[in-house]
C-alpha positions in Angstrom: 14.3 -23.4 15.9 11.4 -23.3 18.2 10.8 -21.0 20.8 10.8 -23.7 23.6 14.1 -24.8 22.0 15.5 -21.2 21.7 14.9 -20.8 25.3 16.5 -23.9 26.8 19.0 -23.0 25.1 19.8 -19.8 26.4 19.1 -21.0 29.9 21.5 -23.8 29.1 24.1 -21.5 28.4 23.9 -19.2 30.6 24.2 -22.0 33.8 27.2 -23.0 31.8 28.5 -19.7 32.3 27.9 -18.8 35.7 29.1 -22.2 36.8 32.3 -21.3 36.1 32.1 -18.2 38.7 33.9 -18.0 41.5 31.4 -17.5 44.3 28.8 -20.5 42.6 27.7 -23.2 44.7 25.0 -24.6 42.6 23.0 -24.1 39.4 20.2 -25.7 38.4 18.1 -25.2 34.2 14.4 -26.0 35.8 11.5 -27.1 32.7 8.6 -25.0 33.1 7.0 -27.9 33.7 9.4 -27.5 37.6 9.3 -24.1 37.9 6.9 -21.9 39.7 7.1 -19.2 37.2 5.9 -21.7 34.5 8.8 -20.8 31.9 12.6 -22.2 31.2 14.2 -21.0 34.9 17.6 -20.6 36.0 18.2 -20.8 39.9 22.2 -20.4 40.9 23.4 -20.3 44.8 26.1 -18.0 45.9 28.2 -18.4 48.4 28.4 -15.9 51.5 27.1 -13.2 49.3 26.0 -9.8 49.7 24.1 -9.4 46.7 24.8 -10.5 43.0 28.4 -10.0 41.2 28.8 -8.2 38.1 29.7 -11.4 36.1 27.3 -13.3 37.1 24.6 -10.5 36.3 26.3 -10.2 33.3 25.5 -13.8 32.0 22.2 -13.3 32.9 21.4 -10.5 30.7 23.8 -11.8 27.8 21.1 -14.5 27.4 18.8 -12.2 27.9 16.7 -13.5 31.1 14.5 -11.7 33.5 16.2 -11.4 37.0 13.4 -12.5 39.9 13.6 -11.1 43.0 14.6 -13.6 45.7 15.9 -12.3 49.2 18.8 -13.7 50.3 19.1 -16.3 53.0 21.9 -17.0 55.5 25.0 -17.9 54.1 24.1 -17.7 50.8 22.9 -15.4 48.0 19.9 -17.5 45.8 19.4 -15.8 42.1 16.3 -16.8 40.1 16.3 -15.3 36.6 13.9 -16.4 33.7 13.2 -16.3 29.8 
């Protein structure tokens, strides 16, 4: 398996994973060719959030992706994380 292949895979299953969450308004796998970090990028929404939940920061590092910081806007909490 490649390492481009490797990678969208674990993106892919970590979106999987936090989609099920609770507090998950969207998730979106973006190419490197769409991201601005230029890598396999995973950006999730939370809803009316004050920072992110154990489970979902759990996923994250069971795929073993870089947490970005993003601040958090109105209403929602965004979370960027990256291989």
């Amino acid at each position: 398996m490649s390492c481009t292949v490797e990678a969208r895979a674990r993106v892919r299953r970590a979106a999987r994973a936090i989609r099920d969450c609770a507090p998950t308004v969207a998730v979106d796998v973006l190419e490197p060719s769409d991201s601005s970090h230029d890598c396999w990028t995973l950006e999730v929404a939370l809803r009316d959030r004050d920072g992110i939940p154990p489970a979902v920061t759990r996923e994250i590092a069971i795929a073993g992706l870089t947490l970005r910081p993003v601040p958090s806007q109105p209403g929602y909490q965004p979370v960027v994380a990256t291989v």
